[in-house]
C-alpha positions in Angstrom: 73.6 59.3 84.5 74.7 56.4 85.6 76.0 52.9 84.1 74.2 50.1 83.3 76.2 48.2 86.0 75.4 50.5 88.6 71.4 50.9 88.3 71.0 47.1 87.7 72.7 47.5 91.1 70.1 49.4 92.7 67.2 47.9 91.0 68.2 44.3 92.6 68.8 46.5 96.1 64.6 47.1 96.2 63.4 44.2 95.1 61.9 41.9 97.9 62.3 37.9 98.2 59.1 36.6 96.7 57.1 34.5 99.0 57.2 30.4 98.6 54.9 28.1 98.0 54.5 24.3 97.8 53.6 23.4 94.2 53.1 19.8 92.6 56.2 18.4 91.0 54.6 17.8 87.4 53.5 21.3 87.0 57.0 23.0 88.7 58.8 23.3 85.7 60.6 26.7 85.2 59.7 27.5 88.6 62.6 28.6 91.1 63.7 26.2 93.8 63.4 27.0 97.5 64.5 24.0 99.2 66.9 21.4 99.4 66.3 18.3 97.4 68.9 15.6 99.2 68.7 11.8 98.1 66.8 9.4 100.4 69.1 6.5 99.6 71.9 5.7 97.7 72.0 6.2 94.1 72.2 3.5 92.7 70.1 2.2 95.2 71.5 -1.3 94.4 74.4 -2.9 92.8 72.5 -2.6 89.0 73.5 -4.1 85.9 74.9 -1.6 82.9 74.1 -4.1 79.9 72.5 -7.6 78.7 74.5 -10.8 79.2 75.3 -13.3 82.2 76.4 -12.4 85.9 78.8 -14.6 87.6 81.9 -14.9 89.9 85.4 -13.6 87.9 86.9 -16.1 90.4 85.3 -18.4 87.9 86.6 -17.2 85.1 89.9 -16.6 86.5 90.2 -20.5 87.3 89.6 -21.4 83.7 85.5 -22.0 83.7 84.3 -21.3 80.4 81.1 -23.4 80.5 78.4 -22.3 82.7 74.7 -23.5 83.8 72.4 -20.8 83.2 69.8 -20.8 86.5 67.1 -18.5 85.7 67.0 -14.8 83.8 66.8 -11.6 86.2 64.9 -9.0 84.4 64.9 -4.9 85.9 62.6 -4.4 88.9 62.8 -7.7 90.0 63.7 -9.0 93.3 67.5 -11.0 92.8 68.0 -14.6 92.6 70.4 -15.8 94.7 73.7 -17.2 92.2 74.1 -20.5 94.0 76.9 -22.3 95.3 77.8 -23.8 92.4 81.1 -22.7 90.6 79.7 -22.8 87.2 76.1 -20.8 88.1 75.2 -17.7 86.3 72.4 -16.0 85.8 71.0 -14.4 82.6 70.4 -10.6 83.7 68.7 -7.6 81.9 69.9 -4.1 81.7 69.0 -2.3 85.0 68.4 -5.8 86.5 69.5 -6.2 90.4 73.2 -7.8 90.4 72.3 -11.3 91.8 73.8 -11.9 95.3 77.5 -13.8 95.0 78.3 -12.8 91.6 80.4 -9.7 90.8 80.9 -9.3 86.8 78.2 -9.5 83.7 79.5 -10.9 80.7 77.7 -9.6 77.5 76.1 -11.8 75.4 78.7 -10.6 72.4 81.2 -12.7 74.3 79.3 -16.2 74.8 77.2 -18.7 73.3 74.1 -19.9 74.2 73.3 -23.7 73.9 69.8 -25.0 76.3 70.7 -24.5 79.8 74.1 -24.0 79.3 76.5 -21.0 78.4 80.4 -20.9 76.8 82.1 -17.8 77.3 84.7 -16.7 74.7 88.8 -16.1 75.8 88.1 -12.2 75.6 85.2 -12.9 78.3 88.3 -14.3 80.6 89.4 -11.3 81.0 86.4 -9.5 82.6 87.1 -8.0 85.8 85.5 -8.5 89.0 82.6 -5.6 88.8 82.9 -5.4 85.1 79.4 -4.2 83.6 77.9 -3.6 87.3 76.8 0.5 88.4 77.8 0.2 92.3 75.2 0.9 94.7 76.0 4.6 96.0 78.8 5.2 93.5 76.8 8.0 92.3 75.9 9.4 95.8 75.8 8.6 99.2 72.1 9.0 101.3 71.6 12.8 102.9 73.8 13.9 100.1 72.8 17.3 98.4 71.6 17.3 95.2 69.8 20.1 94.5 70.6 23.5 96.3 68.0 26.3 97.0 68.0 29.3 94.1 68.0 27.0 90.9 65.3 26.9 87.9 63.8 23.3 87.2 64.4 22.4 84.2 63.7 18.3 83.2 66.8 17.0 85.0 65.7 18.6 88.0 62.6 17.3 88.1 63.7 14.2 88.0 66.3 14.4 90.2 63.2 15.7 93.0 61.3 12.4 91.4 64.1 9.9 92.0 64.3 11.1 95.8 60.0 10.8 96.2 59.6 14.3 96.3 55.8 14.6 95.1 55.8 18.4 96.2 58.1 21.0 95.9 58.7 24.0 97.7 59.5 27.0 95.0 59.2 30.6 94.8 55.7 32.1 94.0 55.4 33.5 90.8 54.4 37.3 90.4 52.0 38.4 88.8 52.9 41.4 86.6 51.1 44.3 84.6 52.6 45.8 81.6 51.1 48.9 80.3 51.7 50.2 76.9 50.9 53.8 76.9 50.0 55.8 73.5 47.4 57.3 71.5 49.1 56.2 68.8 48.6 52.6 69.7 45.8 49.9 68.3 44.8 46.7 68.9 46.7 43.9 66.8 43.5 43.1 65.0 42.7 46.4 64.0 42.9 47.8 60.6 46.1 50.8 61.6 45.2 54.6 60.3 48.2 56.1 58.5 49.3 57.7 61.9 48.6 54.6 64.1 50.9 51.8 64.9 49.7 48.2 66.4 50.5 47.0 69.8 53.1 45.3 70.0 55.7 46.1 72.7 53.5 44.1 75.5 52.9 41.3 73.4 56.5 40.7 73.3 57.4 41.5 76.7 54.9 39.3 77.9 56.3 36.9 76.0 59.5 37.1 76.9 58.0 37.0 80.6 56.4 33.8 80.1 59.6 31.9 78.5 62.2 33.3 81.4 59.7 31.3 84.1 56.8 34.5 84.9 54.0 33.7 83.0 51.1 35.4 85.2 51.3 38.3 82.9 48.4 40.4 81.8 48.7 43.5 78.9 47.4 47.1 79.6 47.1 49.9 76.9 46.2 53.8 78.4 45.9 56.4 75.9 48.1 59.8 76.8 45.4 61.3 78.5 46.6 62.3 82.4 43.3 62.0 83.9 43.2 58.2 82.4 46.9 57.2 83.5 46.2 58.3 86.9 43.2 55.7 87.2 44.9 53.0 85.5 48.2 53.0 87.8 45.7 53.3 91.0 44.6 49.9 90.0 47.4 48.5 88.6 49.6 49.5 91.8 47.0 47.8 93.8 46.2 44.8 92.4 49.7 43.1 91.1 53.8 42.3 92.3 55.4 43.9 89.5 54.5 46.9 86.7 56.5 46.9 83.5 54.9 51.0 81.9 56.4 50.7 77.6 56.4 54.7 76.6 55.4 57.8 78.5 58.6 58.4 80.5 60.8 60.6 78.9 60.5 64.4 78.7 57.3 65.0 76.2 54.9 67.1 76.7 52.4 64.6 77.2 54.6 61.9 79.2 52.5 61.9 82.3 54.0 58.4 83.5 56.8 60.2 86.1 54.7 62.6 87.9 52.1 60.1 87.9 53.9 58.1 89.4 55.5 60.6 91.9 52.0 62.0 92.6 50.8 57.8 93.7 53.2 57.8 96.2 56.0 55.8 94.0 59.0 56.8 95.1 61.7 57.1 92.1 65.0 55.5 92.5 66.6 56.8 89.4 65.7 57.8 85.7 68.4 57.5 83.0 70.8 55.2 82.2 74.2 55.7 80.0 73.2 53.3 77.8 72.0 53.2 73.8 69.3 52.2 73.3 67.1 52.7 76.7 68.3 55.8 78.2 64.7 56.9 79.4 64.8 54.2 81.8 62.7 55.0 85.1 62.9 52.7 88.3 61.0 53.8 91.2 59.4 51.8 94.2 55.4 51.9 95.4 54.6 52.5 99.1 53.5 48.8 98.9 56.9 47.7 97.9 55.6 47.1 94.1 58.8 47.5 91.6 57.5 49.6 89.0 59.9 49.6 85.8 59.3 52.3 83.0 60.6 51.9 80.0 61.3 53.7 77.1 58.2 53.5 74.3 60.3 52.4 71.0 60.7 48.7 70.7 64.0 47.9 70.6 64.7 49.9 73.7 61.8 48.4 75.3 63.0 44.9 75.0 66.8 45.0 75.5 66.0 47.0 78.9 63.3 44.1 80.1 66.5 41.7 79.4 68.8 43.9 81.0 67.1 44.9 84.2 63.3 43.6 84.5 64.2 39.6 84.2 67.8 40.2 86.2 65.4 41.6 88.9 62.7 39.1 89.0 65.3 36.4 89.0 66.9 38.0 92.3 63.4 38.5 93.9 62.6 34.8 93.0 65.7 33.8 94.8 67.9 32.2 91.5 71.2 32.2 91.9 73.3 34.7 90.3 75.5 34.0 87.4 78.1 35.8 85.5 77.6 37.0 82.1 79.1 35.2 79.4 82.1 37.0 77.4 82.1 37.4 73.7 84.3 38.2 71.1 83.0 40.2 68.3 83.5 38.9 64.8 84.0 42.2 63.4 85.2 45.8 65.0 82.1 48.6 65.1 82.8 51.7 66.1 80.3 54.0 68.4 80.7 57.3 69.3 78.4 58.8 71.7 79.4 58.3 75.8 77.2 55.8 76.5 76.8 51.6 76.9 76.2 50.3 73.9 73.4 47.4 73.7 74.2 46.1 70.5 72.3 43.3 69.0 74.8 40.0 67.8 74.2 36.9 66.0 76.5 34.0 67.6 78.0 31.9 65.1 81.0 29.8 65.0 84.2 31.7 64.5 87.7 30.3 62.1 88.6 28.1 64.9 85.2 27.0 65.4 84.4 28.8 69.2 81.0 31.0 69.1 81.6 34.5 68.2 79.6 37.8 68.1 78.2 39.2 64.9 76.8 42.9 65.1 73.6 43.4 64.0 72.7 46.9 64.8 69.0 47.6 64.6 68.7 50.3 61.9 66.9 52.7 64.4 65.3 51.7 68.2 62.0 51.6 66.5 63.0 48.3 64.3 62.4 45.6 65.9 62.3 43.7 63.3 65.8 44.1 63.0 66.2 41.8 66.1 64.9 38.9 64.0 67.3 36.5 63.8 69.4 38.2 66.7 70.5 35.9 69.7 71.3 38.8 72.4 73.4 41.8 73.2 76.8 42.9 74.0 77.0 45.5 76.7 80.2 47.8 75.3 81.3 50.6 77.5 81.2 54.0 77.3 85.0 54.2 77.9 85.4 53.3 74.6 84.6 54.3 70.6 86.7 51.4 68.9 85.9 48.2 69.2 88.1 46.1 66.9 87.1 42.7 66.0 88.2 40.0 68.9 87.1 42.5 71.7 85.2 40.3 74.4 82.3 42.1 76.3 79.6 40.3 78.4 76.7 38.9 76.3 73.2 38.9 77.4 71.1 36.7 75.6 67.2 37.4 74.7 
């Protein structure tokens, strides 16, 4: 079998660039960015004032003014007032305010006092310097720059970094839609009452919802009970009709796992099945004759999830055109030991180690069944197979949920 490493390898290997699509900037949140956002004019667009107070000439105050007439009050978004000739002019001016013409400093009101028309500065105000208080136009960036690359996620500061440079529209990746299937007599519907020998779905619930926060939420849930004649008809459509199929359970070597020759039998050619990993060796990748990934993965839950995490987002992230990003090491807090030759996937906790930097706590499900053990979990370390002993302060790459 092979490593983790190497079939996340050839999953990203089949998976096609998803198409793009223009989509409105207020709804493009989480989506995946496929243009290039570049300003349209410098930023600042205009000399603007950081804080409340009075602008005027530091020549001024350099030649000993400290009484000034105050002309008129500049508020943000209106159009500046010229300062005037006079040496003694200011202008009362507003955070954000346009820097009036001539002058070249703000004094804050902490440092003057106000009498009718007229304004004293104090000595400490002397020693403002010419562009004291004032955000230069373009000293942030220069028109045509590049802001935004193709291949990131829109979170809020992209958006309104696309707002600031009037881009009502963006161009993004199209989201796919994707099937999950949960496979299983066994299986009933969450609002069922469960028999003694029936468990309720819940592997595509959170898979779906795990979909939905990483930026795919076009997701819609599945269930086939383990009846060949019935898995054949439901991966017909299911092939047909969506961009991705996530199958939970039927892949490994029971009697009545139908899912691989199903599969094989629909045209969908495998690319591997098995991984050295703990939990999730079942896993199954294969490719439909339409160029539809299908990922099988093991039935128990904790399998089922840290493999979506481990392989199903990376590859819908690649398709979708993000850019790539290396995993963040670890240390663990405490040594674990594991002996079988395989990855091991093991749930941590980060907190806040002696000297204060985030460190890995294990928190080993008790078996791959309990998810529940994952509650309160923030992700996995990938340990390798190489190894059995893993003292506390070993780093490994964490994956987060």
């Amino acid at each position: 079998m092979r490593s983790p490493a190497d079939a996340l390898r050839l999953v990203l290997e089949q998976m096609s660039p998803a198409p793009r699509e223009d989509c409105a900037l207020a709804a493009a949140g989480g989506r995946v960015l496929r243009m290039e956002i570049r300003a349209d004019r410098d930023l600042p667009p205009f000399d603007r004032v950081t804080l409340d107070g009075y602008a005027l000439r530091s020549s001024s105050l350099a030649a000993g003014l400290r009484r000034f007439t105050v002309g008129r009050v500049q508020a943000a978004g209106m159009v500046p007032f010229p300062l005037g000739p006079a040496a003694a002019a200011a202008i009362e001016v507003m955070t954000g305010a346009v820097l009036p013409p001539d002058a070249d400093c703000v004094v804050p009101y902490e440092q003057t006092k106000r009498e009718g028309p007229g304004m004293e500065v104090t000595a400490e105000a002397a020693a403002t310097p010419a562009g004291g208080a004032v955000h230069r136009r373009g000293s942030d960036h220069r028109a045509g720059e590049v802001l935004l690359a193709p291949g990131v996620r829109l979170g809020g500061k992209e958006i309104a970094i696309a707002a600031s440079c009037g881009h009502p529209w963006l161009t993004v990746s199209r989201q796919p839609r994707v099937a999950i299937l949960a496979t299983g007599d066994e299986l009933v519907d969450v609002a069922s009452a469960a028999a003694p020998h029936q468990v309720r779905r819940s592997n595509d619930y959170a898979l779906a919802a795990a979909l939905g926060l990483r930026g795919y939420p076009r997701v819609e849930r599945h269930h086939v009970r383990d009846l060949r004649s019935e898995v054949e008809h439901r991966l017909w459509h299911l092939l047909a009709e969506y961009d991705a199929l996530v199958i939970v359970g039927g892949v490994s070597q029971g009697r009545f796992d139908f899912v691989p020759a199903e599969l094989d039998r629909q045209g969908v050619r495998k690319v591997f099945q098995g991984v050295a990993q703990r939990p999730g060796k079942p896993f199954w990748f294969g490719v439909s004759p339409r160029g539809v990934p299908v990922f099988a993965l093991p039935g128990n839950p904790v399998s089922a999830y840290t493999c979506l995490h481990r392989y199903v987002l990376p590859a819908l992230d690649h398709a979708a055109g993000l850019l790539p990003a290396l995993p963040r090491m670890l240390r663990l807090a405490a040594g674990v030991t594991f002996r079988p030759p395989l990855a091991w996937l093991l749930p941590v906790r980060i907190a806040p180690g002696p000297d204060g930097a985030p460190v890995a706590w294990p928190e080993p499900a008790n078996t791959s069944g309990d998810l529940a053990g994952l509650a309160g979990t923030d992700g996995f370390l990938e340990l390798p197979a190489a190894d059995n002993e893993f003292p506390a302060g070993y780093a490994a790459p964490f994956f987060p949920w």
